[in-house]
C-alpha positions in Angstrom: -69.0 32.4 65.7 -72.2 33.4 64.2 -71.0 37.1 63.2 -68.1 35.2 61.5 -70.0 33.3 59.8 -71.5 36.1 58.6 -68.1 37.6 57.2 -67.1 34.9 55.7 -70.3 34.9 54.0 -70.4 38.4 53.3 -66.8 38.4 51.8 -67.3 35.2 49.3 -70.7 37.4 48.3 -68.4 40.4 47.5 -65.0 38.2 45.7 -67.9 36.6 43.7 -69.7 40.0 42.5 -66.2 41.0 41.8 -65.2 38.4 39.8 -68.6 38.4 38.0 -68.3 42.0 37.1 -64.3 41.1 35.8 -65.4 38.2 34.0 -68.3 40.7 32.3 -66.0 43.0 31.2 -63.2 41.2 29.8 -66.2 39.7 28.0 -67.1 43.1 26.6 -63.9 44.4 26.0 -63.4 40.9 24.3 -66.4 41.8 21.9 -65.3 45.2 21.4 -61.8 44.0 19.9 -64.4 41.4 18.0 -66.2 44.0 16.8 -63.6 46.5 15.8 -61.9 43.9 13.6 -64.9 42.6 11.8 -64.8 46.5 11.0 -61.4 46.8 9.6 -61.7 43.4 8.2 -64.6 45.0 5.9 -62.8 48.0 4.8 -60.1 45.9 4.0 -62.0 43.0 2.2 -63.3 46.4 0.1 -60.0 47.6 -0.4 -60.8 51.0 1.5 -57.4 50.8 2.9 -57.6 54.1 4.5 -60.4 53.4 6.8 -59.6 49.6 7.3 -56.0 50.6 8.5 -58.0 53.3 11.5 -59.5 50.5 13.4 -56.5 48.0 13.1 -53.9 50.2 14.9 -56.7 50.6 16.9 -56.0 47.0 18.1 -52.3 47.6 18.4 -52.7 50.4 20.7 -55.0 48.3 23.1 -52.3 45.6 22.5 -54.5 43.4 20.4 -51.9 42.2 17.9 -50.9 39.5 15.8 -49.0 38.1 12.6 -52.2 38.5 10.3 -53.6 42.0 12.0 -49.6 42.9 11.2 -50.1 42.0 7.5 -53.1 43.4 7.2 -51.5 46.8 8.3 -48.6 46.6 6.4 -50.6 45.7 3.0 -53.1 49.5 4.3 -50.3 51.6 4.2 -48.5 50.0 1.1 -51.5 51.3 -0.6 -51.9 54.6 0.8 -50.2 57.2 -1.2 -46.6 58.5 1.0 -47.4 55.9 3.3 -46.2 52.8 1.6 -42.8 53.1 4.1 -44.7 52.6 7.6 -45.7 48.8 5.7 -41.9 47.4 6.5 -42.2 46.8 9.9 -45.5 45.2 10.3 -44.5 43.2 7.2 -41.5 42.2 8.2 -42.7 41.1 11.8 -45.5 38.9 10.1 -42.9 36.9 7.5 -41.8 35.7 10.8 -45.0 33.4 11.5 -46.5 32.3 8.1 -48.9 30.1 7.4 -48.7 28.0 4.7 -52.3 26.9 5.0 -53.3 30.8 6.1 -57.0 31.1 5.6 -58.1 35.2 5.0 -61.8 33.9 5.6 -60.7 32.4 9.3 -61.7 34.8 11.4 -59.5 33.1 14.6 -56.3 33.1 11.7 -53.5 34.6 13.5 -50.5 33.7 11.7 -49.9 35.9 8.3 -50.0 34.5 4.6 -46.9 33.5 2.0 -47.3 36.8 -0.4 -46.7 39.0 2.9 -43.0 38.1 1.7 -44.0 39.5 -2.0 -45.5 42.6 -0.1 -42.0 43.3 2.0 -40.6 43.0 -1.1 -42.9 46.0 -2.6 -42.2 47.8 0.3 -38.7 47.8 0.1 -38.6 48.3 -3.5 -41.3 51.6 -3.2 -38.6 52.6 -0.3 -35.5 52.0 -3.1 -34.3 49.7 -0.7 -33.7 47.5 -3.7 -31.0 44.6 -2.7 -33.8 43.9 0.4 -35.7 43.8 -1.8 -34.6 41.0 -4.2 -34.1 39.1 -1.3 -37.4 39.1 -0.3 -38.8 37.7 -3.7 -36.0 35.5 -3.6 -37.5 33.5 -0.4 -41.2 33.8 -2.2 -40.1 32.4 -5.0 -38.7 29.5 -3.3 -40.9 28.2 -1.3 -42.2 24.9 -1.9 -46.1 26.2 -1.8 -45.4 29.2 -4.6 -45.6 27.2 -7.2 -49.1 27.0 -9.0 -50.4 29.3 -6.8 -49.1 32.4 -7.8 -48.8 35.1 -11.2 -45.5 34.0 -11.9 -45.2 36.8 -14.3 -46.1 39.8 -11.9 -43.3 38.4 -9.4 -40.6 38.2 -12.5 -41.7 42.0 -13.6 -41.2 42.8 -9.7 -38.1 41.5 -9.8 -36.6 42.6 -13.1 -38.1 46.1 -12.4 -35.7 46.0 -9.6 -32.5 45.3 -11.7 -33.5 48.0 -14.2 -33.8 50.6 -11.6 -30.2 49.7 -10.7 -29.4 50.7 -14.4 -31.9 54.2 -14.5 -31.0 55.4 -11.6 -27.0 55.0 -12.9 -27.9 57.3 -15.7 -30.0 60.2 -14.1 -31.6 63.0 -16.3 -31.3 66.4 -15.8 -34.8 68.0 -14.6 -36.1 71.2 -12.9 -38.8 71.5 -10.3 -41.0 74.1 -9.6 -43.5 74.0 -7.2 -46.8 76.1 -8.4 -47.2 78.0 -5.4 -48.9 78.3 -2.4 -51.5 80.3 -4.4 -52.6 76.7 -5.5 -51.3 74.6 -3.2 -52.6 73.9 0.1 -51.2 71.8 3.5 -54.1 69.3 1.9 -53.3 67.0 -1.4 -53.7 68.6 -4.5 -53.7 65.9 -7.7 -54.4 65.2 -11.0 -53.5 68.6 -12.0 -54.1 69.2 -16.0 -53.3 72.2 -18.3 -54.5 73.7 -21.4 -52.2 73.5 -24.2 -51.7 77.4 -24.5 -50.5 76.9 -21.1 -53.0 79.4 -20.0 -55.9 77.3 -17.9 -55.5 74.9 -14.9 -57.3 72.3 -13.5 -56.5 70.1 -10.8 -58.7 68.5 -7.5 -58.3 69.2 -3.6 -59.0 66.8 -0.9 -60.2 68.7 1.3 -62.2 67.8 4.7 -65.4 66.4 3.4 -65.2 66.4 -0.2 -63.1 66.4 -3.5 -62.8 70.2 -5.1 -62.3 70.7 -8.5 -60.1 74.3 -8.9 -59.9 76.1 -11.8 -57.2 78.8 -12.3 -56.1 81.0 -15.0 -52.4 82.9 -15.4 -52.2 86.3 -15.8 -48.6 88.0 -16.7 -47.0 85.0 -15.8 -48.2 83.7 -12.7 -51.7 81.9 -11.7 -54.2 83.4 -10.4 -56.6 82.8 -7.0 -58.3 79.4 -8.2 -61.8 79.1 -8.3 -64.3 76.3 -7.3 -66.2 75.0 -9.7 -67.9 72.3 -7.9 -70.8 73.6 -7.7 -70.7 74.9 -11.8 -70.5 71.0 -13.0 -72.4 69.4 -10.4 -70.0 67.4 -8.6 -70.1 66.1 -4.7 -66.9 65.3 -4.6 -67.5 62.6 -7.4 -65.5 63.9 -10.5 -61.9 64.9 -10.9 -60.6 66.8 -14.1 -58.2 64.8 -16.4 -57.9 67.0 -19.7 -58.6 70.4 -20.9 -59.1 71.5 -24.5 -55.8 73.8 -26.4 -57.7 77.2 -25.3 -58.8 75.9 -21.9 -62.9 76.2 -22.3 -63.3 72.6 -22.6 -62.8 70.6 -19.7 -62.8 66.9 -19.5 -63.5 65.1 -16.3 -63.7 61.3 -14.8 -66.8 60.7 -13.0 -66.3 57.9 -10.4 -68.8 55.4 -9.1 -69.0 52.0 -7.1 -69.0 49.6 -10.2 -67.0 52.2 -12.5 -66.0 55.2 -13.9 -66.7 57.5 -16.8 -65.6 60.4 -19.1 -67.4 63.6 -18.7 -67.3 67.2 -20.4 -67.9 70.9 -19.3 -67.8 73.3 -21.2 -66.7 77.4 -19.9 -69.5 79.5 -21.6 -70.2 83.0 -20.5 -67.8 83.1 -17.9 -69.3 79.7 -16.1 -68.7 75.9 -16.2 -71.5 74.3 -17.4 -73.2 71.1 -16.0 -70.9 67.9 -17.0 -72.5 65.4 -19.4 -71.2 61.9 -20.1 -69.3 61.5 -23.4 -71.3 59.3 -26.0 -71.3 54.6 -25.7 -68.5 54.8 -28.6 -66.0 56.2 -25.8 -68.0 55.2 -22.4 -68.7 51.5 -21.6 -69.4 49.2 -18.8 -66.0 48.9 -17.3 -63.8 52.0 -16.3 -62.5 54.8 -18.1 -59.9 56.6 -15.7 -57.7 59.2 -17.9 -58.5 61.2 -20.9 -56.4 63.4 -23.2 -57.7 65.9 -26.2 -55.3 66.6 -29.0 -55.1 70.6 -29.8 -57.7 70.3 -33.0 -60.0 68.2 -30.4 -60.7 66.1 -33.1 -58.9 63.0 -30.8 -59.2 62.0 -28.0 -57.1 59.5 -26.2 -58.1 57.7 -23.1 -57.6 54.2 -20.4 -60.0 51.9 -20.0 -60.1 48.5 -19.0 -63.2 47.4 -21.1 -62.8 43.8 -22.3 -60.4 43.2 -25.3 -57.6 44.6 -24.3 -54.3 43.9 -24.5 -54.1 43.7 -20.3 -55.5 45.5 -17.4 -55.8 48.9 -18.3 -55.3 50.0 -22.0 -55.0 53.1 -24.0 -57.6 53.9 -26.7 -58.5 56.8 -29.0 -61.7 58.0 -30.3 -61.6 60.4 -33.1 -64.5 62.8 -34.3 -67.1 62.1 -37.5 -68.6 65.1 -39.8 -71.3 65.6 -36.8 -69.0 66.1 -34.2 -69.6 62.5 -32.7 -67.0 60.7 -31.4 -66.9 57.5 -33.6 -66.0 53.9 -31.9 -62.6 53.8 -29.7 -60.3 51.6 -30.9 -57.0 50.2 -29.1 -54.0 51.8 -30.0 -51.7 48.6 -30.4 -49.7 46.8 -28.2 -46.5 48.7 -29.1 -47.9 51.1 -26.6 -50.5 48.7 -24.8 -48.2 45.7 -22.4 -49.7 43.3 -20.8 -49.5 45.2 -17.5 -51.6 48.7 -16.7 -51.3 51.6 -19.2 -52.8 54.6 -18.6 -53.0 58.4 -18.0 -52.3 59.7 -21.4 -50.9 63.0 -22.3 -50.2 64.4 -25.5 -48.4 67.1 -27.5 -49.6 70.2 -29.1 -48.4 68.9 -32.2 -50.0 65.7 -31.9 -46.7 63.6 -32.6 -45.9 62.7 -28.9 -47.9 60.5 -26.6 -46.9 60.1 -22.8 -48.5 57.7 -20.3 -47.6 55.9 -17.6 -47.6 52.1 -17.4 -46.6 49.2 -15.1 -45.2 47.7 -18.4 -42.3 48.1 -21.0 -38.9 49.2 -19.1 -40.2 50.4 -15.9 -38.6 50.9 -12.3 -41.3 49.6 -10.2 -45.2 50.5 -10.1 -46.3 52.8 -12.7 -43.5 54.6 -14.7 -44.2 57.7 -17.4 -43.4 57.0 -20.8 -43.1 58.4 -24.4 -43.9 57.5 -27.5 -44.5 59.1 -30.9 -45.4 58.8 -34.1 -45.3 60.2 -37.3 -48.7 59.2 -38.9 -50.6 59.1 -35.7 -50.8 55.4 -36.6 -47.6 53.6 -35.6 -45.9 54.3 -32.5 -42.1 54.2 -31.3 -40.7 51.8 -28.7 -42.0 53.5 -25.4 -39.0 55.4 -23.3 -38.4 55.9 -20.1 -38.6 59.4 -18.9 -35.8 58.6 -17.0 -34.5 58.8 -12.9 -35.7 61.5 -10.5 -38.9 61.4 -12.8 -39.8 58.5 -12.4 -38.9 56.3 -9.3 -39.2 53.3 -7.5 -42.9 53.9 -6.4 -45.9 55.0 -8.2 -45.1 57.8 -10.9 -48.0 59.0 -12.9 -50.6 61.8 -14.0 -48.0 63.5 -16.0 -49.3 66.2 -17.9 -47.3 67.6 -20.9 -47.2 71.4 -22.0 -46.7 72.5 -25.8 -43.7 69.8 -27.3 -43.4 68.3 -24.1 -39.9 69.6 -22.5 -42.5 70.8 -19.5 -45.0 69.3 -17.7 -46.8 69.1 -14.8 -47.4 66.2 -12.4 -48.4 66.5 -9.1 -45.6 64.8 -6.0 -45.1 64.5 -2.5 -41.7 66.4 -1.8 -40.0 67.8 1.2 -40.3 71.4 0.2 -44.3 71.1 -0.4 -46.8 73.1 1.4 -49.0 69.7 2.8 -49.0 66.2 0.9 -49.3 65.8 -2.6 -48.0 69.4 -4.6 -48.6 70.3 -7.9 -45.1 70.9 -9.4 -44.2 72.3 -13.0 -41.1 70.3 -14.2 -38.4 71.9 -17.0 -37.0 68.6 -18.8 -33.5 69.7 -19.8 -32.3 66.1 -20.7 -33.3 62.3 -21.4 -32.8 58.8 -20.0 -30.9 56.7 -22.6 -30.5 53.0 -21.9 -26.6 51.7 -22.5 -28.0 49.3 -25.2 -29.8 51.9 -27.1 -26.5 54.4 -27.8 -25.7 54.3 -31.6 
């Protein structure tokens, strides 16, 4: 009896040692999942979409997975560049289980919000998935709780980008690409390529591992040479990327980023060597954010975005011009003809001055940014802005186009199926133009 006693003892000793040690880690591994959410949660609240998205498919793969931690992922990759796809999914799992009340500062919220149905339908119109995607602001729209809670103006833009994409892509223009090479292209992302007017110089940045490089190259008889990095020339960690350069290619303008905003720098090529970048005067810089520049051929103007107060909305296009002491005088807005009430920005202009492209979330777009042109003949009053036109532009982001000489080439940079990694830089020949039905004479 006594001995078992004594194993009955011994064995309610052991199940509750056990059972203490389960409880304790399901208790940790509890506070890990915690923990790793509060991380994403951060990224995410800081729209670091990229790193916010790495720990919350961390909790799908240890099956730690919801309506809101779906939203959450499907919003990360529609904001990271050629993965906006992977978002339809996760979004259109959490449209299922909305919450009309849905609190994003509840850490215990499991159910998704309203807009994940505006979302969906950004995913599906990035993805030309167009008629999916007019249904999906169609049930947004009529919810009972949209009403005086949301920009009813961005949802009607979303919707008639859709129809007009119907009509560009009905009426394609004829363009040829040319990938650069693998000279200059790498299996990392090469962007924001720009080129001197001669058509002679080439700037454009690298992601690679642990920075941003800057890569200059030059072409000799024809084809570009091995690019060189000049990172170390302008002083750059990774923090500037080049966004004009000057007719001859010895002036090169660059965008200096920062937490609160960015700025517009120059280098200049003297004696074979970049020099150190210095900021451009208070007349061009301010407070906000200057993200794209553009020098006409004479560099006597320079056009740039900025979303400095005053505007006309968001981000708007302004140009400085040059006084008797080679200053540059005080930017002013170049009208609202050119300027919507949406983003404007990445300007781009002709050798001869008469032609101004940019890209813009505005006028008669297809979704996200589209590349425009306008021109003038004073360099006062601009034209109507048109549409580059269908496989140019498409139903996702479009922009960073770069014109070279009267602007029937260009280069933009693209993620393709023939590129060497991501994002290419690609030389395009355009041999036509988009012409709307009601614009024909």
């Amino acid at each position: 009896m006594q001995k078992l006693a004594y194993s009955n003892l011994l064995s309610r000793v052991l199940l509750i040692a056990f059972l203490s040690a389960f409880t304790s880690y399901n208790y940790s591994q509890t506070g890990k999942l915690k923990e790793t959410y509060q991380e994403g949660n951060g990224f995410f609240k800081d729209e670091d979409y990229k790193e916010a998205i790495y720990y919350f498919l961390q909790l799908e793969q240890k099956g730690f997975i919801n309506p809101n931690i779906q939203f959450k992922i499907g919003t990360c990759y529609l904001n990271v560049p050629g993965e906006e796809s992977k978002a339809i999914p996760y979004l259109e799992e959490a449209v299922k289980h909305i919450n009309y009340k849905y609190s994003a500062k509840d850490p215990l919220e499991k159910q998704a919000p309203l807009h994940s149905l505006f979302f969906l339908g950004n995913a599906y119109r990035i993805d030309n998935q167009l008629e999916k995607a007019l249904e999906s602001y169609d049930k947004f729209t009529n919810s009972p709780y949209y009403d005086g809670v949301y920009n009813l103006n961005i949802v009607e833009n979303e919707i008639k980008s859709c129809e007009r994409a119907k009509i560009i892509q009905d009426a394609p223009v004829e363009v040829v690409w040319h990938n650069v090479g693998d000279q200059l292209n790498t299996a990392s992302s090469e962007i924001n390529p720009t080129i001197s007017g001669n058509g002679n110089v080439m700037a454009y940045l690298t992601s690679l591992k642990f920075y941003d490089a800057i890569y200059v190259t030059r072409k000799l008889d024809g084809k570009w040479q091995a690019p060189e990095n000049i990172n170390p020339q302008v002083l750059s960690d990774g923090e500037f990327y080049p966004t004009a350069l000057s007719y001859d290619g010895t002036q090169l303008y660059l965008i200096k980023r920062s937490l609160t905003n960015s700025d517009i720098y120059l280098s200049e090529l003297k004696d074979g060597k970049w020099s150190v970048a210095k900021a451009l005067n208070g007349n061009v810089n301010s407070s906000k954010s200057e993200t794209y520049a553009a020098i006409s051929a004479d560099n006597k103007t320079l056009y740039f975005s900025s979303n400095r107060n005053g505007g006309k909305g968001g981000f708007d296009i302004y140009k400085s011009v040059k006084d008797k002491t080679d200053e540059w005088t005080k930017a002013e807005n170049i009208g609202k003809i050119v300027n919507s009430q949406y983003d404007d920005v990445s300007p781009s202009i002709t050798s001869d001055g008469k032609t101004l492209y940019f890209s813009s979330k505005g006028h008669y777009n297809m979704g996200g940014f589209d590349i425009f042109y306008s021109s003038t003949v004073d360099g006062e009053k601009w034209s109507i802005p048109v549409n580059l036109g269908y496989p140019i532009n498409t139903t996702n982001d479009n922009s960073g186009f770069q014109v070279i000489g009267d602007g029937k080439n260009g280069l933009i940079s693209r993620i393709a199926s023939d590129g060497y990694g991501k994002a290419d830089v690609y030389e395009i020949e355009i041999k036509s133009q988009f012409v709307r039905k009601d614009d024909k004479k």
